[in-house]
LUMPA-361537 format. One record per residue (C-alpha): residue number from 1; x, y, z; residue in three letters. Coordinates in Angstrom, 1 decimal. Example, Ala and Ser with C-alpha at 12.3 -4.5 7.8 and 13.67 -1.06 7.14 Angstrom:
% residues 2
site n = 1; xx = 12.3; yy = -4.5; zz = 7.8; res = ALA
site n = 2; xx = 13.7; yy = -1.1; zz = 7.1; res = SER
//
This chain:
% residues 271
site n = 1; xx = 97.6; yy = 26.0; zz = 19.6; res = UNK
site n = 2; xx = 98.4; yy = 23.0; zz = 21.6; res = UNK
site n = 3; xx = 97.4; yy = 19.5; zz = 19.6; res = UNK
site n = 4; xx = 94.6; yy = 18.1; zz = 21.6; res = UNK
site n = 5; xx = 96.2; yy = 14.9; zz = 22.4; res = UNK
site n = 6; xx = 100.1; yy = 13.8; zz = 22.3; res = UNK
site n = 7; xx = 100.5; yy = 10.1; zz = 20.6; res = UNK
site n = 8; xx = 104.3; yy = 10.0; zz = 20.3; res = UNK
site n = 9; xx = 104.7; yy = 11.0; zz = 24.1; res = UNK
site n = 10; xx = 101.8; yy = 8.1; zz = 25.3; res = UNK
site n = 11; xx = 103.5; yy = 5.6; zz = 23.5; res = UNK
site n = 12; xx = 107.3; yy = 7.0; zz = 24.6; res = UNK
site n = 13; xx = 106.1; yy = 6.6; zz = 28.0; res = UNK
site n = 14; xx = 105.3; yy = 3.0; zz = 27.7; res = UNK
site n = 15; xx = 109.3; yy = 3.1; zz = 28.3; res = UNK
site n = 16; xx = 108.5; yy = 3.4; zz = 32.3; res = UNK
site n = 17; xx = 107.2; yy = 0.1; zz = 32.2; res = UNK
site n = 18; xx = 104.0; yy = 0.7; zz = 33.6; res = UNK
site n = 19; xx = 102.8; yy = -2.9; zz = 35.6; res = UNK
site n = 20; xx = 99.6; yy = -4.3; zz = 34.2; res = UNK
site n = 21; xx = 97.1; yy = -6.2; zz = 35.8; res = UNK
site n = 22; xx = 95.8; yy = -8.8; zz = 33.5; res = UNK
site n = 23; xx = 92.7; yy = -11.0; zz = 34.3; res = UNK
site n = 24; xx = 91.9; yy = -12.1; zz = 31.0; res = UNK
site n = 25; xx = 90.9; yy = -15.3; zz = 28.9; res = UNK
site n = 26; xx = 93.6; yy = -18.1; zz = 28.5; res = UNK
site n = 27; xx = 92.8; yy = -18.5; zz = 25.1; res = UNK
site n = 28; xx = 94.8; yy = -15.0; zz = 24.7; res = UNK
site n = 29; xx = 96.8; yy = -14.2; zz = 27.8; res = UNK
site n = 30; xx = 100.3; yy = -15.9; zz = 26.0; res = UNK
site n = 31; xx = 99.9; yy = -13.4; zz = 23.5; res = UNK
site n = 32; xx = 98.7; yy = -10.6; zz = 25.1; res = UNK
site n = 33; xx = 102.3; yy = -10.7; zz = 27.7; res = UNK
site n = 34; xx = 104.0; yy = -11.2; zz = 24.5; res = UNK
site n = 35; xx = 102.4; yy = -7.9; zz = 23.3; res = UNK
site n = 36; xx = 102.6; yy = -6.2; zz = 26.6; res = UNK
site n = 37; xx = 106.2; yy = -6.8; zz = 26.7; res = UNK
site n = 38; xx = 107.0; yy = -5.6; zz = 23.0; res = UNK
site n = 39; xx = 105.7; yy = -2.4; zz = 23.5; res = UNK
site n = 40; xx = 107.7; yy = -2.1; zz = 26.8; res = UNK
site n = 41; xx = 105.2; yy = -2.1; zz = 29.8; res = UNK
site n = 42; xx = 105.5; yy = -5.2; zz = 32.5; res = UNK
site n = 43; xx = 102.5; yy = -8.0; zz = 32.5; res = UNK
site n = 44; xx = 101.3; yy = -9.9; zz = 35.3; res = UNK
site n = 45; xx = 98.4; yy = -12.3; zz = 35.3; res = UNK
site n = 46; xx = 96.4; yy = -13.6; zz = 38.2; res = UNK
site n = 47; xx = 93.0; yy = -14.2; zz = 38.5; res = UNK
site n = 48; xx = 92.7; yy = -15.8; zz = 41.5; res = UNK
site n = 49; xx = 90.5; yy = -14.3; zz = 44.0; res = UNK
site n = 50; xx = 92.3; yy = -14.8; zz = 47.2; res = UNK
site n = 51; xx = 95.2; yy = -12.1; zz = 45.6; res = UNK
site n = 52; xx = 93.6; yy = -10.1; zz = 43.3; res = UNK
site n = 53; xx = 93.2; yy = -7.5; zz = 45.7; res = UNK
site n = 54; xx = 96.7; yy = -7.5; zz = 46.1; res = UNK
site n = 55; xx = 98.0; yy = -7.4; zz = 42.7; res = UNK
site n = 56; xx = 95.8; yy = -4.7; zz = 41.9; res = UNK
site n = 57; xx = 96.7; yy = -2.5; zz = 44.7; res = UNK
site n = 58; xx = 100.9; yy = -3.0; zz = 43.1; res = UNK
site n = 59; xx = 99.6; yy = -2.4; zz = 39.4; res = UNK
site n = 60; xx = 99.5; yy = 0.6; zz = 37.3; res = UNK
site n = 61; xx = 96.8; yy = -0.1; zz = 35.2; res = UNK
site n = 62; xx = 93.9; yy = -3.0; zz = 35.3; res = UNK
site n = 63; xx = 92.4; yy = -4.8; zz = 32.9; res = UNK
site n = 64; xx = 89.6; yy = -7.0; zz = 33.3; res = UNK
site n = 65; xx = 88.6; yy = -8.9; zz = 30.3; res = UNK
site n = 66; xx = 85.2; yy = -11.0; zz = 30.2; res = UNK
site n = 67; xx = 86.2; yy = -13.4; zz = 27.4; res = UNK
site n = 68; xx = 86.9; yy = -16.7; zz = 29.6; res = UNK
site n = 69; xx = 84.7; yy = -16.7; zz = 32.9; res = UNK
site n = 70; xx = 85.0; yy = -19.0; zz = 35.3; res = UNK
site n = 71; xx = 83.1; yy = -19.7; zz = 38.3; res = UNK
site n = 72; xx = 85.4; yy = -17.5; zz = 40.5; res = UNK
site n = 73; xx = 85.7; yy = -14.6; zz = 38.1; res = UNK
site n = 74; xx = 82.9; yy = -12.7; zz = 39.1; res = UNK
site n = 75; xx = 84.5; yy = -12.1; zz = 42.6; res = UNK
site n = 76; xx = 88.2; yy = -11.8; zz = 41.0; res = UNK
site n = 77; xx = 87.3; yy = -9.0; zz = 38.9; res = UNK
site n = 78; xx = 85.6; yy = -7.9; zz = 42.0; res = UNK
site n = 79; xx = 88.7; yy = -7.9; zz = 44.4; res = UNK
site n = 80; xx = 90.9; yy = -6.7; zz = 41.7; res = UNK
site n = 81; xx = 88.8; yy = -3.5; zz = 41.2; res = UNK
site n = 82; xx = 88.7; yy = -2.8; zz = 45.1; res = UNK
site n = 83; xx = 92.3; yy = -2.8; zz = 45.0; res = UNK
site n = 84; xx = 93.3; yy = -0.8; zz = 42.2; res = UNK
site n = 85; xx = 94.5; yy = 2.4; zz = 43.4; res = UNK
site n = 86; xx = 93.2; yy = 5.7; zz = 43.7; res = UNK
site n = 87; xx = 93.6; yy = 7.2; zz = 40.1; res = UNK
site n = 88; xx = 95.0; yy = 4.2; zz = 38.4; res = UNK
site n = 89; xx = 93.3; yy = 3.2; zz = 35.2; res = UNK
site n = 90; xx = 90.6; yy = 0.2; zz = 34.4; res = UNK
site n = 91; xx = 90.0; yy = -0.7; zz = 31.0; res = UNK
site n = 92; xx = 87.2; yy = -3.4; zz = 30.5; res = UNK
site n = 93; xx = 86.9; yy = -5.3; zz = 27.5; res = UNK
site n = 94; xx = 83.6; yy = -6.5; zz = 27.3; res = UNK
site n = 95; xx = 84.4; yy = -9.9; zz = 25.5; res = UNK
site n = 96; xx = 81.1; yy = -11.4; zz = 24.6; res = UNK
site n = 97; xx = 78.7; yy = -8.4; zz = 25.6; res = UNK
site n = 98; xx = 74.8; yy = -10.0; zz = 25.3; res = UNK
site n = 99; xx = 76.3; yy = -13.6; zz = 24.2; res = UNK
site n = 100; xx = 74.6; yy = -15.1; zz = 27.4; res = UNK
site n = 101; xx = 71.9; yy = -13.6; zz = 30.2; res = UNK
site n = 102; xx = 74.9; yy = -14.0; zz = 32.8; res = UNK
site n = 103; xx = 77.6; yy = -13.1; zz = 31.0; res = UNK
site n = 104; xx = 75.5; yy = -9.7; zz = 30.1; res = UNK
site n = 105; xx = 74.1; yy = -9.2; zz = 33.6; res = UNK
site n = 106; xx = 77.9; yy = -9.9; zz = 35.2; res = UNK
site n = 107; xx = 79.6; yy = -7.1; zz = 32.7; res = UNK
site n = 108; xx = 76.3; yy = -4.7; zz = 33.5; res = UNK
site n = 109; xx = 76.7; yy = -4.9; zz = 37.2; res = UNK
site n = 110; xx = 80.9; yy = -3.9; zz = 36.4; res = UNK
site n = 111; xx = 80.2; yy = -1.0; zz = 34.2; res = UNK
site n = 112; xx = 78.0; yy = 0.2; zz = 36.9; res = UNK
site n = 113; xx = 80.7; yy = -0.5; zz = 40.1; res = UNK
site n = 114; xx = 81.0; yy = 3.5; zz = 40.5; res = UNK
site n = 115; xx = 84.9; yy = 3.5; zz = 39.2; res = UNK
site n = 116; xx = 85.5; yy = 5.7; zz = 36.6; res = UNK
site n = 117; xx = 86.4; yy = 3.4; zz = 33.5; res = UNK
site n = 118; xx = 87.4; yy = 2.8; zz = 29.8; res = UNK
site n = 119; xx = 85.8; yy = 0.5; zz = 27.6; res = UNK
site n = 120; xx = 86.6; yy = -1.4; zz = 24.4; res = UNK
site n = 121; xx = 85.0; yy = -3.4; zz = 22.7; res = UNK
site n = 122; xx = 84.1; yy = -4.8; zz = 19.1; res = UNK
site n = 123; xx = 81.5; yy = -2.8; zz = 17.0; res = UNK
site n = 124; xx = 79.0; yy = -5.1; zz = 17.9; res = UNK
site n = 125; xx = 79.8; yy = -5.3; zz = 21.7; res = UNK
site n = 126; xx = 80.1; yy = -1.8; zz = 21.7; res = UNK
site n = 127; xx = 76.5; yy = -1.3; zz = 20.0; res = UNK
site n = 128; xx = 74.8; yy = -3.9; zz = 22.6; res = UNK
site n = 129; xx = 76.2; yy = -2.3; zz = 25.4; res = UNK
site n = 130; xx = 74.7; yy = 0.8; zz = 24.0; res = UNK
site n = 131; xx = 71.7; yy = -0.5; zz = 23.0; res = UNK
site n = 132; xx = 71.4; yy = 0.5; zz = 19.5; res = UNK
site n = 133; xx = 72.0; yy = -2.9; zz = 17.7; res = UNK
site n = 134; xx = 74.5; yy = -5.2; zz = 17.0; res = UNK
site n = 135; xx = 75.0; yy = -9.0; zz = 16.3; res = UNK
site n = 136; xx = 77.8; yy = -11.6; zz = 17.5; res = UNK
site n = 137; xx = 79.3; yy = -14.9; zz = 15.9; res = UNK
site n = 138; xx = 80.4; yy = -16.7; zz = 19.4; res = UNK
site n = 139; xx = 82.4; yy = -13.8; zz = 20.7; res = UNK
site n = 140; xx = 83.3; yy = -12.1; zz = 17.5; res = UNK
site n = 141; xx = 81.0; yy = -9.4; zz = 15.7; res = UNK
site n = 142; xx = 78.9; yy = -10.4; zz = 13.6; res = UNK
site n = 143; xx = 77.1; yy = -7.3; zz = 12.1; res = UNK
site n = 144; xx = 77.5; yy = -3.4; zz = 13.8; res = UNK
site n = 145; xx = 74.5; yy = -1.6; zz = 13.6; res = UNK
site n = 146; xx = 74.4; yy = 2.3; zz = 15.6; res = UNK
site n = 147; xx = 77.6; yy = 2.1; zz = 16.7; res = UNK
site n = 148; xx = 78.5; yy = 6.1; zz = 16.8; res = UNK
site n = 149; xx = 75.3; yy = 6.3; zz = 18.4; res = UNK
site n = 150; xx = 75.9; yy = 3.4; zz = 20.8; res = UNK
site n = 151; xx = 79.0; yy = 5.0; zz = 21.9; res = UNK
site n = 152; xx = 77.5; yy = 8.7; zz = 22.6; res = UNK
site n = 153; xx = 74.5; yy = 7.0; zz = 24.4; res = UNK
site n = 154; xx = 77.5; yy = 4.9; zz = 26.5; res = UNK
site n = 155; xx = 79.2; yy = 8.5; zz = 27.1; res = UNK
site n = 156; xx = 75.8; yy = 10.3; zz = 28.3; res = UNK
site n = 157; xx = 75.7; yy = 7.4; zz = 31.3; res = UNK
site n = 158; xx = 78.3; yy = 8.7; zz = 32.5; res = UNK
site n = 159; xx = 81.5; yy = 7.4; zz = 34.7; res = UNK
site n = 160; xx = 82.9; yy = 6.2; zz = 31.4; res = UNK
site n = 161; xx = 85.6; yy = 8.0; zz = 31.1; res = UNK
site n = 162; xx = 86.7; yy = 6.6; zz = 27.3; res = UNK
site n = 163; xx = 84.5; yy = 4.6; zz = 24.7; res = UNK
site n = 164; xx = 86.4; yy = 2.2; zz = 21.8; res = UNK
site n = 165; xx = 84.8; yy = 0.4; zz = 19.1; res = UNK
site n = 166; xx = 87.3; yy = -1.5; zz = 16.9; res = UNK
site n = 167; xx = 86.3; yy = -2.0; zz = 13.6; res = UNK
site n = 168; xx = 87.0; yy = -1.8; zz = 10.0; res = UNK
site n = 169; xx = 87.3; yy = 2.0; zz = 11.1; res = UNK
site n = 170; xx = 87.9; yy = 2.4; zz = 15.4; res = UNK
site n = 171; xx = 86.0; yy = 4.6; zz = 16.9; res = UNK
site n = 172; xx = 87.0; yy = 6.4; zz = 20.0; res = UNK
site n = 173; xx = 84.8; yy = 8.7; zz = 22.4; res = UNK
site n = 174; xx = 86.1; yy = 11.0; zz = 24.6; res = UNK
site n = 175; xx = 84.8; yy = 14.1; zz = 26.0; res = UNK
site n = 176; xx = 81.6; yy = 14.1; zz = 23.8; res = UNK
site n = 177; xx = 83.8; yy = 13.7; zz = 20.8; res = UNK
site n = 178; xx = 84.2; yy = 11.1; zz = 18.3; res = UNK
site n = 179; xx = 87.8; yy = 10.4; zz = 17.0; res = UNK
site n = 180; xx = 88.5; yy = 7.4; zz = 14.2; res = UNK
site n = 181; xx = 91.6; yy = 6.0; zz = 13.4; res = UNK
site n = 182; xx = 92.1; yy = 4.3; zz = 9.8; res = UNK
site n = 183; xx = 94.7; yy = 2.0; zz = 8.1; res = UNK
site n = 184; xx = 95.8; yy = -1.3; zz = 9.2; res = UNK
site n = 185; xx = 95.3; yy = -4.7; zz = 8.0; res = UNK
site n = 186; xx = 92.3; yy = -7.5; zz = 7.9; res = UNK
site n = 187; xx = 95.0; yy = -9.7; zz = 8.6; res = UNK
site n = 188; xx = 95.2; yy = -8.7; zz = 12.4; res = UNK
site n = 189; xx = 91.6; yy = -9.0; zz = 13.2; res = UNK
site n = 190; xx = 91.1; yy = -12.8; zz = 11.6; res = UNK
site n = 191; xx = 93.9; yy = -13.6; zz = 14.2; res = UNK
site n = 192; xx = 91.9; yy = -15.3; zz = 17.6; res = UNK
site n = 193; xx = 93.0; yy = -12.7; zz = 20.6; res = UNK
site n = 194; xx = 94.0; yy = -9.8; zz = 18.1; res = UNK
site n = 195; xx = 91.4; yy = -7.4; zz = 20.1; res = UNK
site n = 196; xx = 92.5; yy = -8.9; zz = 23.7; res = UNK
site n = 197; xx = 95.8; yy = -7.5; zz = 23.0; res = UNK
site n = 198; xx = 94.9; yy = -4.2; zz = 22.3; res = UNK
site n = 199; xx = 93.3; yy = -3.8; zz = 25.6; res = UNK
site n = 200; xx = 96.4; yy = -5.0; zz = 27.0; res = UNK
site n = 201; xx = 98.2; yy = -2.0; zz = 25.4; res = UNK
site n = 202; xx = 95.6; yy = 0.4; zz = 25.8; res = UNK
site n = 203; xx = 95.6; yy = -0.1; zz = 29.5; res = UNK
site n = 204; xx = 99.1; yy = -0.1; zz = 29.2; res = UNK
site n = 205; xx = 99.0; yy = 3.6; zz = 27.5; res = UNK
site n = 206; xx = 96.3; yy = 4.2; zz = 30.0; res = UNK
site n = 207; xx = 99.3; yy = 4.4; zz = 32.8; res = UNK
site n = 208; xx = 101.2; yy = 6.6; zz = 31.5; res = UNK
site n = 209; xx = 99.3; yy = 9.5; zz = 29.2; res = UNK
site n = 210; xx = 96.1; yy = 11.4; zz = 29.5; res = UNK
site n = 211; xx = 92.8; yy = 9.2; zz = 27.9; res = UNK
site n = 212; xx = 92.7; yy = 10.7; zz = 24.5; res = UNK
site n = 213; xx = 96.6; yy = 10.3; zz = 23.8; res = UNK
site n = 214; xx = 96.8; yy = 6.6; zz = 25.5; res = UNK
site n = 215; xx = 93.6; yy = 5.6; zz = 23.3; res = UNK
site n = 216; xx = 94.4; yy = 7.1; zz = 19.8; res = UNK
site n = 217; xx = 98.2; yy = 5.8; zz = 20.6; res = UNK
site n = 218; xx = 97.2; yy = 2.2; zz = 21.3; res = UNK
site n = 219; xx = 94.6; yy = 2.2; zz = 17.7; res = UNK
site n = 220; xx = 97.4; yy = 3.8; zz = 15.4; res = UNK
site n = 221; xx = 99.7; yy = 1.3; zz = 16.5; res = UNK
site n = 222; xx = 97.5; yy = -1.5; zz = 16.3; res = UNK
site n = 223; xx = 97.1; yy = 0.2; zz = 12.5; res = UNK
site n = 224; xx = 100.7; yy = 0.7; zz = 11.6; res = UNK
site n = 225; xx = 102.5; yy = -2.3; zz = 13.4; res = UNK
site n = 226; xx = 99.3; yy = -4.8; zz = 11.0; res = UNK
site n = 227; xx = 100.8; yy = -3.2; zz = 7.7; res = UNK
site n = 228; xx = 104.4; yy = -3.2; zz = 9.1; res = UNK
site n = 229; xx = 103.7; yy = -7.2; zz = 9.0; res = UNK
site n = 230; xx = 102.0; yy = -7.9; zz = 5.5; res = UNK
site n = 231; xx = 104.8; yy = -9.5; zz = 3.8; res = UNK
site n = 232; xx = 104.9; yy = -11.9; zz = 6.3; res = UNK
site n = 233; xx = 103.5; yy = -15.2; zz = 5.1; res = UNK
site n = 234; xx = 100.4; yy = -17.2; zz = 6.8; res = UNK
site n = 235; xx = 98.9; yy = -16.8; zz = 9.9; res = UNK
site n = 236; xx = 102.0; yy = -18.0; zz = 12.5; res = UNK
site n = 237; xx = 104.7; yy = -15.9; zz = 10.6; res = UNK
site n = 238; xx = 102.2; yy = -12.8; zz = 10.7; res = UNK
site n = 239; xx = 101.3; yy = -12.5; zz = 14.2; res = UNK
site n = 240; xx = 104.8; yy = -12.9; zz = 15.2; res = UNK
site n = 241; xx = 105.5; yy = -10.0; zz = 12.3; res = UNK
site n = 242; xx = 103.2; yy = -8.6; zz = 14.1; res = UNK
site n = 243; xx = 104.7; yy = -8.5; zz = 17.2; res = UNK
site n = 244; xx = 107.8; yy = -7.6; zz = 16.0; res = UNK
site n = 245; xx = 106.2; yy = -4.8; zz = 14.5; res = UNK
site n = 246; xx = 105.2; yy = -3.5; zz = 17.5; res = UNK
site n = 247; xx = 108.1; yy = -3.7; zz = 19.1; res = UNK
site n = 248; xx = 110.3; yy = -1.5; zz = 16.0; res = UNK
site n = 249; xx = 107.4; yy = 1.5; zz = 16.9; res = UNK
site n = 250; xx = 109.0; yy = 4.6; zz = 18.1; res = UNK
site n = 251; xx = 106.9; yy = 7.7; zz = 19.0; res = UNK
site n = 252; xx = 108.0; yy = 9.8; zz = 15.8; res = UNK
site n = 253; xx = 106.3; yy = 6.2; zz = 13.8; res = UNK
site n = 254; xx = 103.4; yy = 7.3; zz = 15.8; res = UNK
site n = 255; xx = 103.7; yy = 10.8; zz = 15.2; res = UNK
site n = 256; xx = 104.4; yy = 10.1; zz = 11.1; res = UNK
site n = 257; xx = 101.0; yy = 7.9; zz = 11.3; res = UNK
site n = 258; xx = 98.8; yy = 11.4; zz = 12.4; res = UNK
site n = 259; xx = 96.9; yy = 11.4; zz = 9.5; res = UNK
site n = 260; xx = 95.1; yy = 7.6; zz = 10.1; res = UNK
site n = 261; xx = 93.5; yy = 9.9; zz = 12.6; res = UNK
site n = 262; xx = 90.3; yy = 12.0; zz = 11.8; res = UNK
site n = 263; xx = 88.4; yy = 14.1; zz = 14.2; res = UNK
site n = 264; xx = 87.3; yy = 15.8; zz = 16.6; res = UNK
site n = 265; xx = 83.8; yy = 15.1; zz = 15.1; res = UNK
site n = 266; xx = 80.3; yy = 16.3; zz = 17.7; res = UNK
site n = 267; xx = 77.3; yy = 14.4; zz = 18.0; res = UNK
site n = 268; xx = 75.3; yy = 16.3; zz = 14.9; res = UNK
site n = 269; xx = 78.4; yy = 15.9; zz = 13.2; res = UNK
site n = 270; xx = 77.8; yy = 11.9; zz = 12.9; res = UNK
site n = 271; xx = 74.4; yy = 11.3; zz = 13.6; res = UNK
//
């Protein structure tokens, strides 16, 4: 029988290079091109609004990440979507989701732009966006209430085309399925920008494999590449370990690192 999704090809294809368009916080964009460039696909990072369009329409992938607004953002994200091309994926990471009344009208009115996209998001971004619970700490979550069920209610809205919570245990949607992906360290999420870069390298994945590979690929590398860096000391030495980590993955690591995964899992299954 065919495996339902492919992880060591998704990330084998990051070797293409696959371009990604980045509009993003500044508090993480050094580290998310550091990231993006380990793992072997091409950043670039412009969120001006007078060439978004144009980037976008060059780009393999887009991310648009609502963790830094500024007064032009709005109509950045905007352009950048409109020039995306046909078929090329968006992941939007929802930095922030129901921290402010603007912030949560301004991701609201993306999600509901007509293009098919991904999200991820924290456990608690994830829940509010599904509007089964959850609590933030600035940007960061605070307490994840209904989260399976936040992400099933997200899927039934349709256009969605993949749903991520990160957590203690990630939680992936696809197809009316729920997927998790264990292992890891708490190292990587106490680092500031830890979950911006994994929407850079999800998108990145995006580019080049089908959903459900270039999702599960991205979360078990996050998982492996945080305990590949453990012996590093402090907080400097272990992002870079990090990083570095990353970088050593090959697909057969991925491929080795299966059984983090668990799933497929229906909606009765969890609920």
């Amino acid at each position: 029988m065919r495996p339902l999704f492919d992880v060591a090809s998704a990330w084998e294809g990051l070797k293409g290079r696959p371009l990604v368009h980045q509009l993003t916080s500044a508090v993480a964009a050094s580290w998310q091109a550091d990231v993006t460039a380990a793992v072997g696909a091409s950043p670039v990072f412009s969120a001006h609004p007078e060439e978004a369009r144009e980037i976008a329409s060059r780009a393999d992938a887009l991310l648009l990440n609502t963790g830094m607004a500024t007064g032009g953002s709005p109509q950045a994200f905007a352009e950048a979507l409109a020039g995306l091309g046909e078929g090329r994926p968006c992941l939007v990471d929802p930095v922030g989701y129901g921290l402010t009344a603007w912030r949560t009208a301004w991701i609201d009115g993306l999600l509901a732009s007509g293009r098919p996209m991904a999200v991820k998001g924290n456990g608690a971004e994830m829940a509010r966006l599904g509007k089964t619970g959850g609590i933030l700490h600035g940007v960061e979550a605070a307490q994840a209430e209904g989260v399976t069920k936040g992400l099933f209610s997200l899927a039934a809205r349709g256009g969605l085309f993949l749903l991520v919570a990160t957590g203690p245990e990630d939680r992936l949607c696809f197809q009316g399925r729920l997927w998790t992906v264990r292992g890891g360290s708490p190292r990587l999420p106490a680092l500031v920008g830890s979950g911006c870069c994994l929407g850079s390298v999800m998108a990145a994945c995006l580019a080049v494999a089908d959903p459900l590979s270039a999702g599960l690929a991205a979360l078990l590398a996050f998982r492996l590449a945080a305990e590949r860096a453990l012996p590093a000391a402090g907080p400097a030495r272990y992002r870079q370990a990090f990083i570095d980590g990353l970088a050593s993955l090959g697909g057969s690591d991925l491929e080795e690192g299966r059984a983090r995964i668990a799933g497929p899992f229906g909606r009765d299954e969890v609920l």
